[in-house]
Structure formats: C-alpha cells, structure tokens
C-alpha positions as CSV (number, residue, x, y, z in Angstrom):
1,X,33.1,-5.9,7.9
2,X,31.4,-5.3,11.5
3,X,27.7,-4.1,10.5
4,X,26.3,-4.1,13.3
5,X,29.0,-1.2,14.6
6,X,29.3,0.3,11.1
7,X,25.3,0.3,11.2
8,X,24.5,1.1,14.7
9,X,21.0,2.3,14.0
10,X,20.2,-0.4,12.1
11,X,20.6,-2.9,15.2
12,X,18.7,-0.9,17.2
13,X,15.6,-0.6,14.7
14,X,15.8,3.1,14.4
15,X,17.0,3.2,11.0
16,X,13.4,3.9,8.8
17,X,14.1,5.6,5.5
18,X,11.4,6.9,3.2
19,X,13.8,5.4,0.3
20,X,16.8,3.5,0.2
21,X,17.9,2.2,-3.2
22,X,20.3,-0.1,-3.8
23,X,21.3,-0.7,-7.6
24,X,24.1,-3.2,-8.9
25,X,24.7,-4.6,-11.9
26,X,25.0,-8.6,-12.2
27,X,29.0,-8.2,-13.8
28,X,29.5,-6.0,-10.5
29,X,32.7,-6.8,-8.8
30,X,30.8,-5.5,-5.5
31,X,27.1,-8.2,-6.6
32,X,28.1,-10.5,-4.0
33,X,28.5,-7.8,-1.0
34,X,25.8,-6.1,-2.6
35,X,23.8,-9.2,-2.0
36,X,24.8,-10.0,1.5
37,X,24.1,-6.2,2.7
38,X,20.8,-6.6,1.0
39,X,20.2,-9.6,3.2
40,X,21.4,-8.1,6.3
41,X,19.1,-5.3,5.6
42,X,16.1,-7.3,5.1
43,X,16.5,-9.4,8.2
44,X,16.1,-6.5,10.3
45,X,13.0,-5.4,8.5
46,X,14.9,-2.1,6.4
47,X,12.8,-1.3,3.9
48,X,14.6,-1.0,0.3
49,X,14.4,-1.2,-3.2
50,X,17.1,-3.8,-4.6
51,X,17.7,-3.3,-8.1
52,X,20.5,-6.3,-10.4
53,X,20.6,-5.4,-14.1
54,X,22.5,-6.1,-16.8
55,X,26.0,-4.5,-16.6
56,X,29.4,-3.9,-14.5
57,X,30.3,-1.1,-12.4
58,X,30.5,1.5,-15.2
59,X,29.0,4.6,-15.4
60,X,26.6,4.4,-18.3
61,X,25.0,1.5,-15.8
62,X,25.0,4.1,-12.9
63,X,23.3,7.1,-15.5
64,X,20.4,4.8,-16.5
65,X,19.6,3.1,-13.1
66,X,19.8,7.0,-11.7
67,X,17.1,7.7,-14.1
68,X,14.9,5.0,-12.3
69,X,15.9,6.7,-9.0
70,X,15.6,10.1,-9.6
71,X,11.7,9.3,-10.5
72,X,11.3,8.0,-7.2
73,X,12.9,11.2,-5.6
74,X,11.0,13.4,-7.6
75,X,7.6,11.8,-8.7
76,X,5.6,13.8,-11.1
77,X,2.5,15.3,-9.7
78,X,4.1,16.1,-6.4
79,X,5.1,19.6,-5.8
C-alpha cells in the first residue's frame, strides 16, 4: 500500500482531525495493518485514539466499541 499517495494530506501535515478513532479487536484479521497504520500515523504527529479489545471482526465488537465512539461524538453537556 502507497500511504503517502493514498494519504496525501497526511505527508504534507495538513491532515488535523478533531477525532480520529481507530478500534480493532486483537482476533482481527486486519490487527497487524491496523497496527502499522497506527504507527504511520503517529510518526507524523496525527492525533488518534487507538483502541485493541477483546474480539474479531464481528459486529457485536463493532456495536460496543461504537458505543465508546459515539460518546466522544456526542458528549453530554454539549449542545
């Protein structure tokens, strides 16, 4: 995979999200590319959330990490 031109605005330091989440679960098929993006993310100072828990790529581990997310997108208190 070429990042860097799949990701253009990440090479040039543009790319600033309020949030970016990334969730996977540890019996993932996708963990390991999971954890290189992750990595290639972080060395050009993206902010992110990285999330591993317990789980495959199913959906009842999607609904309960989109639980966590959906907090962050819509915190209480905040109108």
């Amino acid at each position: 995979m070429d990042r860097p031109q799949l990701f253009p605005n990440v090479n040039s330091g543009s790319l600033k999200p309020s949030l970016l989440w990334i969730s996977c679960g540890t019996e993932d098929p996708l963990l390991a590319s999971n954890r290189s993006f992750i990595a290639w993310l972080k060395e050009r100072d993206v902010s992110l959330t990285a999330v591993e828990t317990s789980g495959g790529h199913t959906w009842l581990e999607w609904r309960d990490r989109f639980i966590d997310f959906a907090q962050l997108l819509f915190p209480a208190g905040k109108a």
